[in-house]
C-alpha positions as CSV (number, residue, x, y, z in Angstrom):
1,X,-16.9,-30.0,1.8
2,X,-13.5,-31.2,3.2
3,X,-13.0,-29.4,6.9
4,X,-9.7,-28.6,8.7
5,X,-9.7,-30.4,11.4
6,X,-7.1,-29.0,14.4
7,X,-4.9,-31.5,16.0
8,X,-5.5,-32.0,19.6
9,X,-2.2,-31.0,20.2
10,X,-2.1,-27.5,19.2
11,X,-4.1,-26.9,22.5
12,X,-4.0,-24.5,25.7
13,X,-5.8,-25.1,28.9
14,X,-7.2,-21.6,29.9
15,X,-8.2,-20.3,33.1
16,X,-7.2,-24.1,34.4
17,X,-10.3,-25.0,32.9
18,X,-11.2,-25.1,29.3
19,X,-8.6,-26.8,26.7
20,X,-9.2,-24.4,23.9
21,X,-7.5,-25.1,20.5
22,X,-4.8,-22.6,19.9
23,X,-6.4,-21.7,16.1
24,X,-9.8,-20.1,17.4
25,X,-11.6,-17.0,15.4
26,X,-12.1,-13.7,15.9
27,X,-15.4,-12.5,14.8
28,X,-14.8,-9.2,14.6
29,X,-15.3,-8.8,10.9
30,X,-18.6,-10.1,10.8
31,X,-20.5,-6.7,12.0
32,X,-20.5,-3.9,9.4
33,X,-17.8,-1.6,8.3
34,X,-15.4,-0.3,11.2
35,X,-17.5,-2.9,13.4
36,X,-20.4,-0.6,13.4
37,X,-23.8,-1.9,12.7
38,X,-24.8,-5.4,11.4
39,X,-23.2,-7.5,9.3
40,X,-23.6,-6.9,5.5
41,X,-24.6,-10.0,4.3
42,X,-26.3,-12.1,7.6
43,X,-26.8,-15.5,5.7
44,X,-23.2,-15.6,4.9
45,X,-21.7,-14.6,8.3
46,X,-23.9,-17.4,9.8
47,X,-22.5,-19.8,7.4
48,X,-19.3,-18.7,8.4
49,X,-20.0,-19.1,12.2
50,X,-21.3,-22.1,12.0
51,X,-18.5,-23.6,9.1
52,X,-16.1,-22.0,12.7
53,X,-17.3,-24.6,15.2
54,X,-17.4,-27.9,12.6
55,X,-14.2,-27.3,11.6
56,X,-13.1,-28.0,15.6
57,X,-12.3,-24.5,16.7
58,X,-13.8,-23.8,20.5
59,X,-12.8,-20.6,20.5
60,X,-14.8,-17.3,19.5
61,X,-14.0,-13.7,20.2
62,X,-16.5,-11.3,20.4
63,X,-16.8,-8.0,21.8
64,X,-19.8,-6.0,23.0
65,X,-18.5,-2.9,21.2
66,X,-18.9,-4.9,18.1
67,X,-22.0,-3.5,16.4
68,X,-22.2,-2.3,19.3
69,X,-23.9,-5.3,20.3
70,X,-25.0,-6.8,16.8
71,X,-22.3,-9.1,16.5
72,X,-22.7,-11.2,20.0
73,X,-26.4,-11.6,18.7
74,X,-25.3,-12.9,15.5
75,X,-23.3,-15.8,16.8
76,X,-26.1,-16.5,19.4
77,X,-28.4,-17.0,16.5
78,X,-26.1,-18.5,14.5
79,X,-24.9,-21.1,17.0
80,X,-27.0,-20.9,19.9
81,X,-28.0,-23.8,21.5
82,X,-24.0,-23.7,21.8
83,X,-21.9,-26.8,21.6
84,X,-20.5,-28.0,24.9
85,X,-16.6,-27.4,25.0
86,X,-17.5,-24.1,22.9
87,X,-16.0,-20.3,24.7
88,X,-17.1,-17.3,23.7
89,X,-15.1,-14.9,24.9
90,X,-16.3,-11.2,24.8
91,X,-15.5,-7.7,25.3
92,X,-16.7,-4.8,27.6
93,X,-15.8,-1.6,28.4
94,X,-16.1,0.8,25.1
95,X,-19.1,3.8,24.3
96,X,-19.5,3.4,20.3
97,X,-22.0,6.6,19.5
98,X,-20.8,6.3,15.6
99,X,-18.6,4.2,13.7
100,X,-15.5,6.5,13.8
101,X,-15.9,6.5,18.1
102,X,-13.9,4.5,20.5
103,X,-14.5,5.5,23.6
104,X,-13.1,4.0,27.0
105,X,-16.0,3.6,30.2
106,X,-14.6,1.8,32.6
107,X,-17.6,2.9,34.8
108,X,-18.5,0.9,37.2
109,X,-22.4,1.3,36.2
110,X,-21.3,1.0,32.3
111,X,-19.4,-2.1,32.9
112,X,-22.0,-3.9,34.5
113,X,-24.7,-2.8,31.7
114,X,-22.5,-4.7,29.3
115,X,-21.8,-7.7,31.4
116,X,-25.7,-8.3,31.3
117,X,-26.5,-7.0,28.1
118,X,-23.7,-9.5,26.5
119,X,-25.4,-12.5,28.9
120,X,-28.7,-11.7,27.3
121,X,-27.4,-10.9,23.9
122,X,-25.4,-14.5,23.7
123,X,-28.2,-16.1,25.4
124,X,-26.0,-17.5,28.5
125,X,-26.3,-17.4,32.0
126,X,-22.9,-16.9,32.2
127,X,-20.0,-15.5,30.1
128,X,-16.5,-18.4,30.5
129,X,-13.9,-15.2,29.4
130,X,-15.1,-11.6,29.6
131,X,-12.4,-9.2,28.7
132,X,-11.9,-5.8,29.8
133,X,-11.5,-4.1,26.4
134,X,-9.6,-1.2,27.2
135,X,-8.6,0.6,30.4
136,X,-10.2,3.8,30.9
137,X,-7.9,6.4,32.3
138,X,-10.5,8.2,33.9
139,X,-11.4,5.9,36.3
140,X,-9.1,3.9,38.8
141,X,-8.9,0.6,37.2
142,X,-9.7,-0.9,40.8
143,X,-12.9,0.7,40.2
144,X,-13.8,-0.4,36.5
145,X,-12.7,-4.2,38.4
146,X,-14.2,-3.9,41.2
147,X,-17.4,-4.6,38.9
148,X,-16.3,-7.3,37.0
149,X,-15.2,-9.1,40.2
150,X,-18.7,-8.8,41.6
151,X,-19.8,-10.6,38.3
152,X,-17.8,-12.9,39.4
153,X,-19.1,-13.3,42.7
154,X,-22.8,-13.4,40.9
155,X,-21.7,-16.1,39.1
156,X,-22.1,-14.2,35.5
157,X,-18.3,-14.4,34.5
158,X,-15.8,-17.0,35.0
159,X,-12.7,-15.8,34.1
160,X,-11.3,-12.3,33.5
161,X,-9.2,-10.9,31.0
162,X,-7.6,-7.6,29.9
163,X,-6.5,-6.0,26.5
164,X,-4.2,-3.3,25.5
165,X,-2.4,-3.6,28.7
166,X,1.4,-3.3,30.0
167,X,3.0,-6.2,32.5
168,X,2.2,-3.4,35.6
169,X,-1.2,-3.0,34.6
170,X,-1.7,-6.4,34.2
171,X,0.1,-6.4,38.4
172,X,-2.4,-4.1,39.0
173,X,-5.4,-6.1,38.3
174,X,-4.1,-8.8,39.6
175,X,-4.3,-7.4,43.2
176,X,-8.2,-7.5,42.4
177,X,-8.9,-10.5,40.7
178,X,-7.1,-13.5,38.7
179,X,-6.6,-12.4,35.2
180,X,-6.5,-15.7,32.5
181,X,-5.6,-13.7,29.8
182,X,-4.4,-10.6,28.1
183,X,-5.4,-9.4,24.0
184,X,-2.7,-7.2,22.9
185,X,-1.7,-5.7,19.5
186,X,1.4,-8.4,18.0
187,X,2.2,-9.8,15.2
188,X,5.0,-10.8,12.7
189,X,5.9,-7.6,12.2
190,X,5.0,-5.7,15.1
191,X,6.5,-6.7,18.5
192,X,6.0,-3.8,20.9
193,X,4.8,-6.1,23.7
194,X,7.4,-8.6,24.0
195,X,7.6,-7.9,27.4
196,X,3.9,-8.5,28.4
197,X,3.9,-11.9,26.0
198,X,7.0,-13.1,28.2
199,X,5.2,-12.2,31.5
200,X,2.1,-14.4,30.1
201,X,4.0,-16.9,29.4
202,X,6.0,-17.0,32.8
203,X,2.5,-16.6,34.7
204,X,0.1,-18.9,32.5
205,X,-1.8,-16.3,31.3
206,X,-3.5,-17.0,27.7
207,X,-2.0,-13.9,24.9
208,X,-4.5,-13.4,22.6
209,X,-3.0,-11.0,19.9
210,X,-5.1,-9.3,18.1
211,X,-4.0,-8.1,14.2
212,X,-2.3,-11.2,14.1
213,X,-2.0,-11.1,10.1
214,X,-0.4,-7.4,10.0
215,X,1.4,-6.2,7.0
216,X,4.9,-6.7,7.4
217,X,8.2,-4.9,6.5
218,X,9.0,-5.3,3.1
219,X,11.8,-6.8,4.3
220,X,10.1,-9.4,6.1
221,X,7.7,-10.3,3.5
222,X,10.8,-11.2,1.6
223,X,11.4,-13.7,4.0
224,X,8.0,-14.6,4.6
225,X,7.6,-15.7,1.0
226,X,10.4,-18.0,0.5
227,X,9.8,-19.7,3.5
228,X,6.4,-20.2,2.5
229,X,7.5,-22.0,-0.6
230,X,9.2,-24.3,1.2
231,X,6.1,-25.4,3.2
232,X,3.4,-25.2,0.2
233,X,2.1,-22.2,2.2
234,X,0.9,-18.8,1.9
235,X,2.4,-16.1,3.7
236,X,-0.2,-15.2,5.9
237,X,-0.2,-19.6,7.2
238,X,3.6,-19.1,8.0
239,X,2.7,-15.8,9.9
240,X,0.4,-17.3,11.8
241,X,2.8,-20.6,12.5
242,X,5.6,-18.5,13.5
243,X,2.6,-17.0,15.7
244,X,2.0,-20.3,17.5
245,X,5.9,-21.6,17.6
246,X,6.7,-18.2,19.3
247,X,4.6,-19.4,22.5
248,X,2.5,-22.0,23.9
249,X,0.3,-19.9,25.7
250,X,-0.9,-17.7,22.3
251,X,-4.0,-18.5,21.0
252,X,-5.1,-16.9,17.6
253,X,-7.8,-15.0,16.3
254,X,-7.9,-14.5,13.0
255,X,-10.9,-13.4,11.7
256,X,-12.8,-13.2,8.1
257,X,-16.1,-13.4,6.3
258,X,-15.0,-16.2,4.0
259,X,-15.4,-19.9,4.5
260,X,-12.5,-20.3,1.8
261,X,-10.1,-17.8,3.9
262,X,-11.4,-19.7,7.0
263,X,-9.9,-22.9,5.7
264,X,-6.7,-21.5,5.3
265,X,-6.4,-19.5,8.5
266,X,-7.1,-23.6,10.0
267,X,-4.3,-25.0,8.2
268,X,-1.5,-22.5,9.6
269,X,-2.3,-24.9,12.9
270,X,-0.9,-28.2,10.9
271,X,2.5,-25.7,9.9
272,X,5.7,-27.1,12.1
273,X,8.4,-24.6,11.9
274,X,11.6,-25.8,11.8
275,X,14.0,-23.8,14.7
276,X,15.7,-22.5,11.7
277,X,12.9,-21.0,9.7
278,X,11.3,-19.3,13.0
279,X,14.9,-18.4,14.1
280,X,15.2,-16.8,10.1
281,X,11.5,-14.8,10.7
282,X,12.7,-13.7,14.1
283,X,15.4,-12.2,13.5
């Protein structure tokens, strides 16, 4: 089968360390309904995984609330021994008691559980980007950090990041430990952190959105569609282009449980957008 391979171009050098290609996956949809449990169908989800890393993306998303748990040990045993220049990035920082629960612990003693229950469920000795998935309100965020920076210091984490987070909370951390990048909710059609995407990009600091193929307005599919036309596209390759022409410093995560969907997700990174077209989307 024909693989998308991404151009060496479309890359961004995270952390001052890793050149990740800007097309990555998210592998969220690989654990079971609402992320709860394991995948539905294992054979195909490890197909998937490993169709991921030959097609040239280095970047995976993970999360330990995925599952909980289940979906870091599905890449491990999908892909693990791991290819050299490949991150896995994952998540820490939710309770998941059912499928229908979300709940923020950002105590210290919870945080470092996941820490080294994601290093033993990935099969590392060290995690290159772990991600503080949401900032509990009921403990001082110094706190909740105060633990990931003595990962650090272990030598179990490399670089921090943060999600679901405004430019003063992002200030905040920063007075404990670097942060190399933020996961926020933006997309095509929803722009509500415009200001934290611009502080990223003035800092250096990877933006990961997440929901990056969001329904649109109806006016904006309009839009969407005829400039898709024009570049033998589908819409959600040109939302995903004007994704990557809006910043150099956003790197994408789309995620899916087809190899087919997979493919096309890939060729939104060969999409150039003419200054009028994303000028046209933007407005």
């Amino acid at each position: 089968m024909e693989t998308t391979q991404i151009s060496p171009v479309h890359t961004f050098r995270l952390g001052d360390e890793f050149n990740i290609n800007r097309v990555g996956y998210g592998a969220m949809q690989l654990a079971g309904p609402r992320a709860f449990g394991e995948a539905a169908d294992r054979a195909n989800s490890i197909r998937v995984l490993q169709q991921v890393v030959a097609s040239g993306v280095n970047f995976i998303d993970t999360a330990a609330a995925y599952g909980p748990e289940t979906n870091e040990r599905l890449i491990a045993e999908a892909l693990h021994p791991y290819k050299k220049d490949l991150v896995i990035a994952t998540k820490g920082g939710f309770q998941r008691p059912s499928a229908e629960q979300w709940i923020p612990d950002g105590s210290p003693a919870w945080i470092t559980k996941n820490i080294d229950d994601s290093l033993k469920n990935l099969k590392v000795d060290h995690i290159d980007l772990w991600q503080l998935h949401r900032i509990d309100p009921k403990v001082p965020v110094e706190e909740t950090l105060a633990a990931v920076a003595a990962a650090v210091k272990a030598g179990k984490v490399k670089h921090v990041g943060l999600s679901e987070v405004s430019v003063a909370q992002i200030q905040q951390a920063e007075k404990v430990l670097p942060i190399v990048s933020v996961q926020n909710l933006y997309n095509l059609g929803n722009r509500q952190w415009e200001d934290v995407l611009d502080y990223t990009t003035q800092k250096g600091i990877a933006f990961i959105p997440w929901y990056p193929l969001a329904s649109a307005p109806q006016s904006l599919e309009a839009k969407i569609s005829s400039i898709a036309g024009r570049y033998n596209a589908t819409t959600a390759q040109i939302a995903l282009a004007w994704l990557l022409k809006r910043a150099a410093n956003i790197l994408l995560i789309p995620g899916t449980k087809s190899i087919a969907h997979l493919e096309e997700n890939l060729k939104a990174g060969t999409i150039e957008l003419t200054a009028e077209d994303f000028a046209l989307l933007s407005a």
